[in-house]
C-alpha positions in Angstrom: 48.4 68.2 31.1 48.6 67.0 27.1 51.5 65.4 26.5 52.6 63.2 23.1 55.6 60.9 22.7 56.7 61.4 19.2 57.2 58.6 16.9 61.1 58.9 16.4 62.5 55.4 18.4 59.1 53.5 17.8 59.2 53.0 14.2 62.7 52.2 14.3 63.2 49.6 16.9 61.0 46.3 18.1 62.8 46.4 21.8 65.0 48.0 23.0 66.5 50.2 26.2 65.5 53.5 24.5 61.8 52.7 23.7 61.8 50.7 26.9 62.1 53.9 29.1 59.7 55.9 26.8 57.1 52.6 27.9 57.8 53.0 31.4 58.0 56.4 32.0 54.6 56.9 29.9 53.1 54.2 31.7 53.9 56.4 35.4 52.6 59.5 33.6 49.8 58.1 32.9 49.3 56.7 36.7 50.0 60.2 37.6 46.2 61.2 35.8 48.0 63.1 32.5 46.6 63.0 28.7 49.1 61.1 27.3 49.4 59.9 23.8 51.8 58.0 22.4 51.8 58.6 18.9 53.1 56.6 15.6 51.6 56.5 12.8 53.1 53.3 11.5 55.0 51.1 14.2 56.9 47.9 14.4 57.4 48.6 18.6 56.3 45.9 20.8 55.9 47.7 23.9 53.4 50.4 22.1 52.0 47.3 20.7 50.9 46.5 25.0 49.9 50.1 25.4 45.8 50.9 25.5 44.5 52.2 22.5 43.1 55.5 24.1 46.5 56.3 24.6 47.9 55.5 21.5 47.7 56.9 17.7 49.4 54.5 15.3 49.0 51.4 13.4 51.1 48.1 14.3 53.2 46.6 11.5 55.5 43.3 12.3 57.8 44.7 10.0 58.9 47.9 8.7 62.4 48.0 6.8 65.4 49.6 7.9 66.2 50.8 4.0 63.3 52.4 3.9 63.3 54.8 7.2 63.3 57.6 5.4 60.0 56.9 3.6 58.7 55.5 7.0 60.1 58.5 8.9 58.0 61.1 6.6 54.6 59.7 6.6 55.1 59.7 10.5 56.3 63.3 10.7 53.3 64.6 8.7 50.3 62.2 10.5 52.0 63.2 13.8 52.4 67.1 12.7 48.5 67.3 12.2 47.8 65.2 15.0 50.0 68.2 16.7 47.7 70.5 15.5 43.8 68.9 16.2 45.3 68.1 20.1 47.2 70.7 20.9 49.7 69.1 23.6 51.3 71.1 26.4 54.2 68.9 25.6 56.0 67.1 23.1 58.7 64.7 24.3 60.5 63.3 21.0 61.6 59.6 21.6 65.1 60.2 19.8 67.3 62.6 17.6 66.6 64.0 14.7 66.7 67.3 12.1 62.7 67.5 12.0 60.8 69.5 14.2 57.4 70.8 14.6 57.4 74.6 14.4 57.7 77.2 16.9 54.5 76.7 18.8 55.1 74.0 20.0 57.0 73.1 23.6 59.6 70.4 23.1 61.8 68.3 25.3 64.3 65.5 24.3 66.5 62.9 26.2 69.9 62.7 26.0 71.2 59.1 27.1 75.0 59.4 26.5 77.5 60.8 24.6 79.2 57.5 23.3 79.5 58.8 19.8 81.6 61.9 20.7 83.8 60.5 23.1 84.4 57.6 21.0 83.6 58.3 17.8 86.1 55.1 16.5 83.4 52.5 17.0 81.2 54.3 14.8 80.7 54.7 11.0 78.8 57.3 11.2 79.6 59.1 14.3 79.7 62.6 12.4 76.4 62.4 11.1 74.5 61.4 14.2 76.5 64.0 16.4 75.5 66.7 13.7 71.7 65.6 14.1 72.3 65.2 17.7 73.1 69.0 18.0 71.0 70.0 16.0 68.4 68.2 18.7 69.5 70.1 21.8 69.8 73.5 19.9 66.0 73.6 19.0 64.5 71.6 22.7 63.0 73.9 24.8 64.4 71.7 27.7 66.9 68.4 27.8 66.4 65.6 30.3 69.8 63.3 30.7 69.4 60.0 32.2 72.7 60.5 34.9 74.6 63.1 36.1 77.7 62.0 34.0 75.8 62.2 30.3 74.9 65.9 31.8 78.4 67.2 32.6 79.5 65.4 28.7 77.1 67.2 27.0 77.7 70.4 28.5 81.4 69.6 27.8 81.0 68.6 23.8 77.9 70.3 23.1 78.6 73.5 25.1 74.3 73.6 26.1 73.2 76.0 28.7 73.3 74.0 32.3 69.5 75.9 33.3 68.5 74.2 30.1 69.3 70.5 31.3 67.3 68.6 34.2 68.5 64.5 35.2 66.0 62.5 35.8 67.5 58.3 36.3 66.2 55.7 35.2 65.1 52.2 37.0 64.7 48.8 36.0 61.2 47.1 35.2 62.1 44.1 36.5 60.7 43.4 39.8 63.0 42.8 43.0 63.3 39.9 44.6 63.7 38.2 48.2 67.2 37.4 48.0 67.4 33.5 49.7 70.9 32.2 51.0 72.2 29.6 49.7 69.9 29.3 46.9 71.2 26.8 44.6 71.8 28.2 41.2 71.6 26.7 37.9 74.4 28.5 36.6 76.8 28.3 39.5 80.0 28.9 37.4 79.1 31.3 35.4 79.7 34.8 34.8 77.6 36.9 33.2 78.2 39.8 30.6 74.8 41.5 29.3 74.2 43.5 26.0 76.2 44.3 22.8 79.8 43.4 22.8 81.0 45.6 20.3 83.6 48.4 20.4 83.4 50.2 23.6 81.5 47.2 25.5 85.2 45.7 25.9 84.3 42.2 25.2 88.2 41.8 24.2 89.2 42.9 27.9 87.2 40.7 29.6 88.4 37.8 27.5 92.1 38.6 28.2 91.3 39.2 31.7 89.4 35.4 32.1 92.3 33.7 30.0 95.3 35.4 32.0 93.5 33.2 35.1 93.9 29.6 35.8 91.4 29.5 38.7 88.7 31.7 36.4 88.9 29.4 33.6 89.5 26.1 35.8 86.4 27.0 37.8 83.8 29.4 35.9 82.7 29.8 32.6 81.0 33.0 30.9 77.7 33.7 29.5 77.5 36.8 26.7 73.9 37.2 26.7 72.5 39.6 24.1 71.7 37.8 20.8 75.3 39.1 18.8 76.6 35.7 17.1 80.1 35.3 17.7 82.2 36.5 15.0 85.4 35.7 13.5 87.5 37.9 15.2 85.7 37.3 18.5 86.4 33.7 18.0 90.3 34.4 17.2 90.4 36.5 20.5 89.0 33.6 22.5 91.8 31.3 20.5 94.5 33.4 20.9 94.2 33.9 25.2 94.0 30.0 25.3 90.0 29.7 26.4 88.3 26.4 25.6 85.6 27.3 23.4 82.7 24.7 25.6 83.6 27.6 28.5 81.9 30.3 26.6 78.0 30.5 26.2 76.0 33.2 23.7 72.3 33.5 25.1 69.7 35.5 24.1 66.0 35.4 25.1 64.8 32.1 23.0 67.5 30.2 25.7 66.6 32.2 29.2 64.6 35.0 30.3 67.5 37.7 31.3 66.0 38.2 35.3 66.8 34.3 35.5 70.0 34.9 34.3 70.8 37.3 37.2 68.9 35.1 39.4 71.2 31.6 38.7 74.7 33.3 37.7 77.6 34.0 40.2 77.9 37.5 39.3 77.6 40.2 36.2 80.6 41.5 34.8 80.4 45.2 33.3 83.3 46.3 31.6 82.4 49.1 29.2 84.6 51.7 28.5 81.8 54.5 29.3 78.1 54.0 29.4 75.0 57.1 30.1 73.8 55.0 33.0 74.3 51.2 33.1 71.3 49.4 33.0 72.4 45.9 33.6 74.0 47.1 37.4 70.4 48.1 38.3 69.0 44.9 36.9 71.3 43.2 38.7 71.5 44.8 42.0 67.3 44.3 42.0 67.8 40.6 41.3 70.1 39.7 44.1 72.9 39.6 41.7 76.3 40.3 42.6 77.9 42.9 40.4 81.8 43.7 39.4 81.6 46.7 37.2 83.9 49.0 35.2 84.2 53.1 36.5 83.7 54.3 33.3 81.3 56.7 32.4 78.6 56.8 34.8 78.6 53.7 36.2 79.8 54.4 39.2 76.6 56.7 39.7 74.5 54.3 39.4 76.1 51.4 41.4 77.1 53.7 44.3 80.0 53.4 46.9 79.7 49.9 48.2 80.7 47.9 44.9 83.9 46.9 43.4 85.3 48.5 40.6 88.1 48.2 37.7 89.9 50.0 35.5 88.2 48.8 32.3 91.5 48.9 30.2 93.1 47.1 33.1 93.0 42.8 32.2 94.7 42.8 36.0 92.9 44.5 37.9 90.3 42.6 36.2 91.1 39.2 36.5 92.3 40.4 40.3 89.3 41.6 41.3 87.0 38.5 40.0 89.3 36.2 41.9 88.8 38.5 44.9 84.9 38.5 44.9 84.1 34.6 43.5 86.9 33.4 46.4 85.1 35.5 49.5 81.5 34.1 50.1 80.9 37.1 52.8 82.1 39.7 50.3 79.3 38.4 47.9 77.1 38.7 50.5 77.6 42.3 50.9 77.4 42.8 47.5 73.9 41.2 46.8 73.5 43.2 50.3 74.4 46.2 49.4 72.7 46.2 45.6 69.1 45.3 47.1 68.9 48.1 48.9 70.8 50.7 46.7 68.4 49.5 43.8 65.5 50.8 45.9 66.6 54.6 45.2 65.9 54.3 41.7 62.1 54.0 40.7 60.0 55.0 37.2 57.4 56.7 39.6 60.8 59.2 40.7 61.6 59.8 37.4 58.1 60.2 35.9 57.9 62.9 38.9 61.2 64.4 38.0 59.9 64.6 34.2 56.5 65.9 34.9 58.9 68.8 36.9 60.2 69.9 33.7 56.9 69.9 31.9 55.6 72.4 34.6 58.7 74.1 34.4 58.5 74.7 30.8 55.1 75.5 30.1 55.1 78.0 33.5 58.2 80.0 31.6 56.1 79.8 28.5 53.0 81.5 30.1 55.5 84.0 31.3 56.8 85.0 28.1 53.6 85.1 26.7 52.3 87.6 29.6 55.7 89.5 29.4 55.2 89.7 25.6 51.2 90.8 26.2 52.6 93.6 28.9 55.5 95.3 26.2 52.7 94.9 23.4 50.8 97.6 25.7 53.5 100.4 25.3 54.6 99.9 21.6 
């Protein structure tokens, strides 16, 4: 089967959990013997950057500007339109949203990862425009993969898209699992561990009321934001204001620690979004031997299964309740590493390159249908 990845997340972001997927499943595609192309014209992506050159179209550039996308965004829509046309894929899987598309010929299929901006459109500037282009997406793709269960029900719900028309297919974690040792000694023994963006719906202002409310948390553990955010003014007035010592809070990024040594050395990982599409971080964690307390919102709770703890994420007592609970019980963490090393082994990239290659079949079987079906009527008119 020919099969292109558009250029749509690659010229727009170095890293990143979107383009990090697109890597991965690629790479099992590829492992399952397909013609796959990733193709970008022009590129600032690292992980394309690592991918072969047979299997790539697209020049590297260390940086492209974000002012200019929209210049950037049309030269790779027209190289990638006539590369369309010369390979002629089975399959064109577009790496994010967007208005542009490539005609009716060709068989498309998109990913939906959440729907953050509609349920919460608050913490976004621009939440109108990128839900506009975001329908727009799943009106004109032949087929829609969601990355969880939860993200499929939501965009039913605010999108009102045809269930046949949607297939889930979850994600895993690149990071390889570990042999969990007993009483390992870790560097970062009293720490707690938040991962990604803090803003808006993350609930960094939660967790800090929840941490300051407790003598014990603050008198014993501290808390590392890893992500690469600085702290901001009103982050810093938060802190302040629930009585937190300032040398008890940490802001990492990858120039201090590689993140799987993070989950390695840390008491636990803290996730207290309001909703997320699937929850990376618990799956990192769970792989690492890393305990996990996480929030049920969204579809977290999917992904960490039935034998974690969980919070109300808008709760800062149930919170700080339920961090005493698990850093006071050594056996409870126990079954908590337990527990997450073997639920992380239901989620793999070879699964859900399998589930995706599913779709592909699917769609280009209905296609050959219509065409025959089409072919037949011709006959009789």
């Amino acid at each position: 089967m020919r099969i292109i990845f558009d250029y749509k997340i690659y010229y727009q972001q170095k890293v990143g959990g979107i383009s990090n997927y697109f890597y991965n499943l690629g790479s099992e595609l590829l492992n399952l013997n397909n013609n796959l192309k990733f193709v970008c014209p022009m590129y600032k992506n690292k992980y394309i950057k690592i991918v072969k050159s047979e299997n790539k179209k697209g020049l590297f550039f260390k940086f492209l500007p974000s002012k200019g996308s929209k210049i950037f965004e049309n030269i790779n829509h027209v190289l990638t339109n006539n590369f369309i046309n010369n390979f002629e894929p089975n399959i064109v899987h577009e790496t994010y949203y967007s208005k542009k598309n490539y005609g009716k010929k060709v068989k498309t299929v998109c990913t939906f990862f959440d729907m953050i901006n509609e349920i919460f459109p608050k913490y976004f500037n621009n939440s109108a425009e990128i839900t506009e282009i975001k329908k727009i997406t799943a009106e004109r793709a032949d087929k829609i993969l969601c990355i969880s269960n939860k993200t499929k029900q939501d965009l039913i719900k605010y999108f009102n898209v045809e269930e046949r028309k949607i297939q889930v297919s979850l994600l895993s974690s690149g990071f390889e699992k570990i042999k969990f040792v007993e009483n390992k000694k870790k560097k970062f023994s009293d720490c707690i561990l938040f991962v990604g963006s803090r803003h808006g719906y993350k609930n960094f202002e939660s967790l800090i009321i929840a941490y300051g409310k407790s003598n014990y948390l603050k008198n014993n553990f501290r808390i590392i934001f890893y992500g690469g955010e600085k702290l901001s003014k009103y982050e810093l007035e938060i802190i302040k204001k629930n009585n937190i010592k300032i040398e008890n809070i940490f802001f990492f990024d990858d120039n201090d620690f590689d993140l799987p040594f993070l989950y390695s050395n840390v008491s636990i990982l803290i996730y207290p979004s309001l909703y997320e599409g699937f929850g990376m971080p618990i799956l990192e964690a769970m792989k690492l031997g890393c305990p996990v307390l996480s929030s049920n919102g969204g579809a977290l709770k999917e992904v960490g299964g039935d034998g974690m703890e969980y919070f109300d994420p808008l709760n800062t007592d149930e919170i700080s309740t339920k961090l005493e609970k698990i850093l006071n019980s050594e056996s409870l963490i126990k079954n908590i590493i337990d527990y997450g090393l073997k639920r992380s082994n239901e989620f793999s990239w070879k699964k859900c390159a399998e589930q995706t290659l599913k779709v592909y079949n699917n769609l280009q079987n209905e296609w050959k249908y219509k065409g025959k079906a089409f072919d037949y009527c011709s006959r009789w008119f």
